[in-house]
N, C-alpha and C positions, 0 to 999 in steps of 0.2 A: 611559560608558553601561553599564549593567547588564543582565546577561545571563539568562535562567528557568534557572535549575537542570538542567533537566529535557530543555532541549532546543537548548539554549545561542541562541534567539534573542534578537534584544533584541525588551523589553517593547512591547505593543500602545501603539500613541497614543493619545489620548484629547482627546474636542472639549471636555469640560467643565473647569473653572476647577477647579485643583487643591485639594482641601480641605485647610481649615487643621487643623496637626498642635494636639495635646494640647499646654497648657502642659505645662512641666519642672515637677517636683515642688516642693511651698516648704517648707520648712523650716529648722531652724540657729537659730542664736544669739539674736537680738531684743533682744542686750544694750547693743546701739550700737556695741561696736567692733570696729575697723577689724580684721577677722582673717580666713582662707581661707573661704570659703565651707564648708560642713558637708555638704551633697551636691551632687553633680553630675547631671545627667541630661540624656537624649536621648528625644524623641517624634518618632514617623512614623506615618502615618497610611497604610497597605500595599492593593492591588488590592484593590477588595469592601466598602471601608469598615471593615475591621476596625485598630483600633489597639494601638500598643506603645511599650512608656517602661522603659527601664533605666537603673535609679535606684543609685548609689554612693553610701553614707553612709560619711563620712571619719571621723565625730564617735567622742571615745570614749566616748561615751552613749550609749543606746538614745534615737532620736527619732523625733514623730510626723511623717507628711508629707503633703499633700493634693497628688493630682492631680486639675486639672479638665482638660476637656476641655471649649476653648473653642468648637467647633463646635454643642455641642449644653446644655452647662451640667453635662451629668454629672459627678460628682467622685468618688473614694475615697480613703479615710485608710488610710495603710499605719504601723504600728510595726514603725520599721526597727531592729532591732538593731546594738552598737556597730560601724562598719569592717566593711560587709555591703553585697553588691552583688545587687539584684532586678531579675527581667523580670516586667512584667507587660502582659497581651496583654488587651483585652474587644472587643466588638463594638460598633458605631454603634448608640448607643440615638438612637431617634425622639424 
C-alpha cells in the first residue's frame, strides 16, 4: 500500500470504479521483424484525474510516438529523440 508523502497516511478509498489508465506510447519498427520493442512505457492515472506516462525510447533514431488516452479519446505525438527517456504529465480533458 502506498503511503501520501506528506503525512505518511495511506490513501483515501474511493467508492468509484477506478479509471482506466492512458494507453503506453506506440511506436518502433513496423518492419515486421521479430526485434525488442523500441519503447517502453508506463501510464497511471493519479488522485484528481490528472495523468502521467514515462515513455523510454531504446531506438537509435529519433521516433515519432502517440499516446492516447483511452478514457477520454485525447492523444499527443511526442518526437522522441535517439535513447531518451520522457515524463509527460496532462489533465482529464472532458
Amino acid at each position: 500500500m502506498s503511503t501520501d508523502a506528506n503525512n505518511n497516511a495511506p490513501p483515501a478509498e474511493s467508492n468509484s470504479a477506478p479509471a482506466e489508465p492512458p494507453k503506453a506510447a506506440e511506436g518502433g519498427g513496423g518492419g515486421g521483424e521479430k526485434a525488442a520493442p523500441a519503447i517502453s512505457a508506463t501510464s497511471v492515472v493519479v488522485e484528481g484525474g490528472r495523468r502521467a506516462s514515462v515513455i523510454l525510447s531504446k531506438a537509435e533514431n529519433p521516433l515519432t510516438a502517440r499516446i492516447v488516452d483511452a478514457a477520454t479519446g485525447y492523444s499527443l505525438v511526442l518526437n522522441l529523440p535517439p535513447r531518451s527517456i520522457h515524463t509527460v504529465i496532462w489533465n482529464k480533458r472532458k
